[in-house]
TIFI-131465 format. One line per 4 residues: number of its first residue (from 1); their letters; for each residue x negated, y, z of N, C-alpha, C. Coordinates in nm, 4 decimals, padded with zeros to 6 digits. Layout:
NUM	A	X,Y,Z,X,Y,Z,X,Y,Z ~ ...
END
This chain:
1	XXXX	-11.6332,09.6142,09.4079,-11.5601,09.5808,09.5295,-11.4193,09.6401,09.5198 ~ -11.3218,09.5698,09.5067,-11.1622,09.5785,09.5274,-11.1616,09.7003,09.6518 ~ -11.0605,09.8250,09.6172,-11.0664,09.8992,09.7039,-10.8900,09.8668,09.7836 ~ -10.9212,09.9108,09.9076,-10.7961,09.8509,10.0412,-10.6473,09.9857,09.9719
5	XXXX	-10.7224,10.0670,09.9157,-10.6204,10.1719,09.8895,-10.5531,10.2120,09.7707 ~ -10.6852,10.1569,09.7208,-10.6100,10.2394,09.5758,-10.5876,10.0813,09.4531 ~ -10.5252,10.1149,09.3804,-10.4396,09.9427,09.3176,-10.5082,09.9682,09.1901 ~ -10.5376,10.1011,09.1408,-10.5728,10.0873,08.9667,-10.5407,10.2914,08.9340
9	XXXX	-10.6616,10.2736,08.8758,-10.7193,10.4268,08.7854,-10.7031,10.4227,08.6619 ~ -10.6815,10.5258,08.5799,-10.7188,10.5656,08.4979,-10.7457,10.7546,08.4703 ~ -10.8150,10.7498,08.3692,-10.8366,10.8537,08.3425,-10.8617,10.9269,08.1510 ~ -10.7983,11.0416,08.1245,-10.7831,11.0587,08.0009,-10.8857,11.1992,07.9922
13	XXXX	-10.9576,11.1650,07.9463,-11.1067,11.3211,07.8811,-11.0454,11.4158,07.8321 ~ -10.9489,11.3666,07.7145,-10.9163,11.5124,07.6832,-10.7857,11.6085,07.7696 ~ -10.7319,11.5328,07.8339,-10.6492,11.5990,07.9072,-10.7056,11.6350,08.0404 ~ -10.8431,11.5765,08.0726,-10.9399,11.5897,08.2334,-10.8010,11.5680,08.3447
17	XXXX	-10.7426,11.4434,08.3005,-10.6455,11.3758,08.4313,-10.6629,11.2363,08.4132 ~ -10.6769,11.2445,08.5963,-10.6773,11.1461,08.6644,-10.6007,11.0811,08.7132 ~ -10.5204,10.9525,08.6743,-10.4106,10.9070,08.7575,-10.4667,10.8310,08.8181 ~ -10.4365,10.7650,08.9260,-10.4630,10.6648,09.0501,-10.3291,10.6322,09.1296
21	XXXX	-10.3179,10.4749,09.1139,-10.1967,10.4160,09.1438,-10.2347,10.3430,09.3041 ~ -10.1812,10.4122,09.4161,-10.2290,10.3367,09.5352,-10.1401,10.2279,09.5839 ~ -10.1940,10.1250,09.6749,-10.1510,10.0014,09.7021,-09.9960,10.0219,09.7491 ~ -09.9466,10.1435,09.7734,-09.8128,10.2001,09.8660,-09.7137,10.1817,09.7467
25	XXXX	-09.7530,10.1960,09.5946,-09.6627,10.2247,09.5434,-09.6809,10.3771,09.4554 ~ -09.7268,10.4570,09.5381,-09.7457,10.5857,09.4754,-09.7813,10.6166,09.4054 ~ -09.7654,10.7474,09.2510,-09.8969,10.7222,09.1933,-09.9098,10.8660,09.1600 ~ -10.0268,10.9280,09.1764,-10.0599,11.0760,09.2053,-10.1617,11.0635,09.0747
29	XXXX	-10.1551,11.2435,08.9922,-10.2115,11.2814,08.8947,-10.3060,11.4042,08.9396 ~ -10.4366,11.3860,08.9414,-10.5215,11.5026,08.9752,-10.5921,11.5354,08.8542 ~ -10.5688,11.6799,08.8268,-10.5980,11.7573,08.6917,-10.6676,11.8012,08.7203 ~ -10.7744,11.8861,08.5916,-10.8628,11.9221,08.5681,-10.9985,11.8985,08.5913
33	XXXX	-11.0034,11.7685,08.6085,-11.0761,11.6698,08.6436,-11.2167,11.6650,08.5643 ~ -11.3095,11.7036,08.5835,-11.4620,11.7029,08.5089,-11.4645,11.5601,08.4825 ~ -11.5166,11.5089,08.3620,-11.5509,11.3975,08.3231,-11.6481,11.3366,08.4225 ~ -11.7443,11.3963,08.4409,-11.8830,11.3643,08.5250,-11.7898,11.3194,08.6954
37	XXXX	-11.7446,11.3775,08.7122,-11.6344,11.3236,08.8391,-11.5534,11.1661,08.8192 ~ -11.5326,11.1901,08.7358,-11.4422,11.0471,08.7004,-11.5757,10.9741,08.6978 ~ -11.7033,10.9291,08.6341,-11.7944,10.9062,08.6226,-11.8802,10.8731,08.7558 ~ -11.8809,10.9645,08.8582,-11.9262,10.9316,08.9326,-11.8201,10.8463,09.0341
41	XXXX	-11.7101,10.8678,09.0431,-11.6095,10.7486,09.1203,-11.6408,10.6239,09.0564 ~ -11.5997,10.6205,08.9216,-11.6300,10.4857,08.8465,-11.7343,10.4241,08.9404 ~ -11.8594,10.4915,08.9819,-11.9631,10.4093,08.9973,-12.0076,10.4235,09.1479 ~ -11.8912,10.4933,09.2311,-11.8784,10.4900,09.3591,-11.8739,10.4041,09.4674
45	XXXX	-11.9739,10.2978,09.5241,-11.9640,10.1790,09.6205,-11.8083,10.2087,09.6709 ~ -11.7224,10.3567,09.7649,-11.6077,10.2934,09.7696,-11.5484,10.4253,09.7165 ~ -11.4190,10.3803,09.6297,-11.3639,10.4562,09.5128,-11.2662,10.5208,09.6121 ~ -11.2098,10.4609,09.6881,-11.1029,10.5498,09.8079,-11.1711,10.6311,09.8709
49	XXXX	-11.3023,10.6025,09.9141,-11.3934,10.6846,09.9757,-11.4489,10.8349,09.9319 ~ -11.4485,10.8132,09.8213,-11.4946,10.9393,09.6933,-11.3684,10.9714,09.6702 ~ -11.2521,10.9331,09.6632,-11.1235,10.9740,09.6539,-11.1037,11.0953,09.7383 ~ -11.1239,11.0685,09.8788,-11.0722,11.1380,09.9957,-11.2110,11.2818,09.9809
53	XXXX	-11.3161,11.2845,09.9710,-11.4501,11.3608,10.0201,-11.4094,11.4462,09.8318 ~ -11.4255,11.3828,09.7438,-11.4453,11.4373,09.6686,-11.3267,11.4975,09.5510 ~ -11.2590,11.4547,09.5722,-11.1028,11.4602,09.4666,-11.0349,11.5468,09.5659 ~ -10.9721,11.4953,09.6600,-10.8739,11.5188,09.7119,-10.8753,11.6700,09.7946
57	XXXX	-10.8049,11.7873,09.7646,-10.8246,11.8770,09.8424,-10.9186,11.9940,09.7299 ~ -10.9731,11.9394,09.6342,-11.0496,12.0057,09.5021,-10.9840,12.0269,09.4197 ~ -10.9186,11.9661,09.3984,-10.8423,11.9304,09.2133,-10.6665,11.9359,09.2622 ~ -10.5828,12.0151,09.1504,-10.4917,12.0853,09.1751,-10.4250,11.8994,09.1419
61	XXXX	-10.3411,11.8957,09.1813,-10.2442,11.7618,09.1627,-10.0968,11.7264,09.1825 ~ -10.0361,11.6421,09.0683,-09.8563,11.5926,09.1291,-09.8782,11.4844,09.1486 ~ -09.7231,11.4011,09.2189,-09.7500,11.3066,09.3046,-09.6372,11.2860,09.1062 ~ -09.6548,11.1447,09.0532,-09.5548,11.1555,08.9947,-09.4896,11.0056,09.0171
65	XXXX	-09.5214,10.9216,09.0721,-09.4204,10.8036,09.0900,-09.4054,10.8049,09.3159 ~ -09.2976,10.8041,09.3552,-09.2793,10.7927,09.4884,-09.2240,10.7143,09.4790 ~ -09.3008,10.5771,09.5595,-09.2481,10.4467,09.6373,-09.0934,10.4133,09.6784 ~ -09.0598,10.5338,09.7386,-08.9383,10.5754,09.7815,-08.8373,10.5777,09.7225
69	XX	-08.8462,10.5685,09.5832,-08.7421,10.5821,09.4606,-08.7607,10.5261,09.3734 ~ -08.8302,10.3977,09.4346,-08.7753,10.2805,09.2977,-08.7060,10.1842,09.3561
END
């Protein structure tokens, strides 16, 4: 299911970062990211949903593209 928030993920193992590009434009990097985390979003009914409960507020993160400045 297409999520309302977020536009497109990826994620790199050996660096345990997470980028996630949201529908705004933005695109935020959350580090130190357990594989098994990425793993369980992958397979999350809603990926914004597990975004907000489980990522967000856990995992140290930069914002590195702002909407605002392109």
């Amino acid at each position: 299911m297409p999520s309302t928030v977020i536009r497109w993920f990826q994620y790199d193992p050996e660096k345990k970062r997470l980028e996630v590009g949201f529908r705004t434009g933005a695109v935020y990097a959350y580090l130190d990211l357990p594989p098994d985390v990425f793993e369980k979003m992958k397979s999350a009914r809603s990926r914004g949903k597990f975004l907000n409960e489980e990522i967000k507020g856990k995992y140290p993160f930069e914002k590195t593209k702002d909407p605002s400045q392109t």
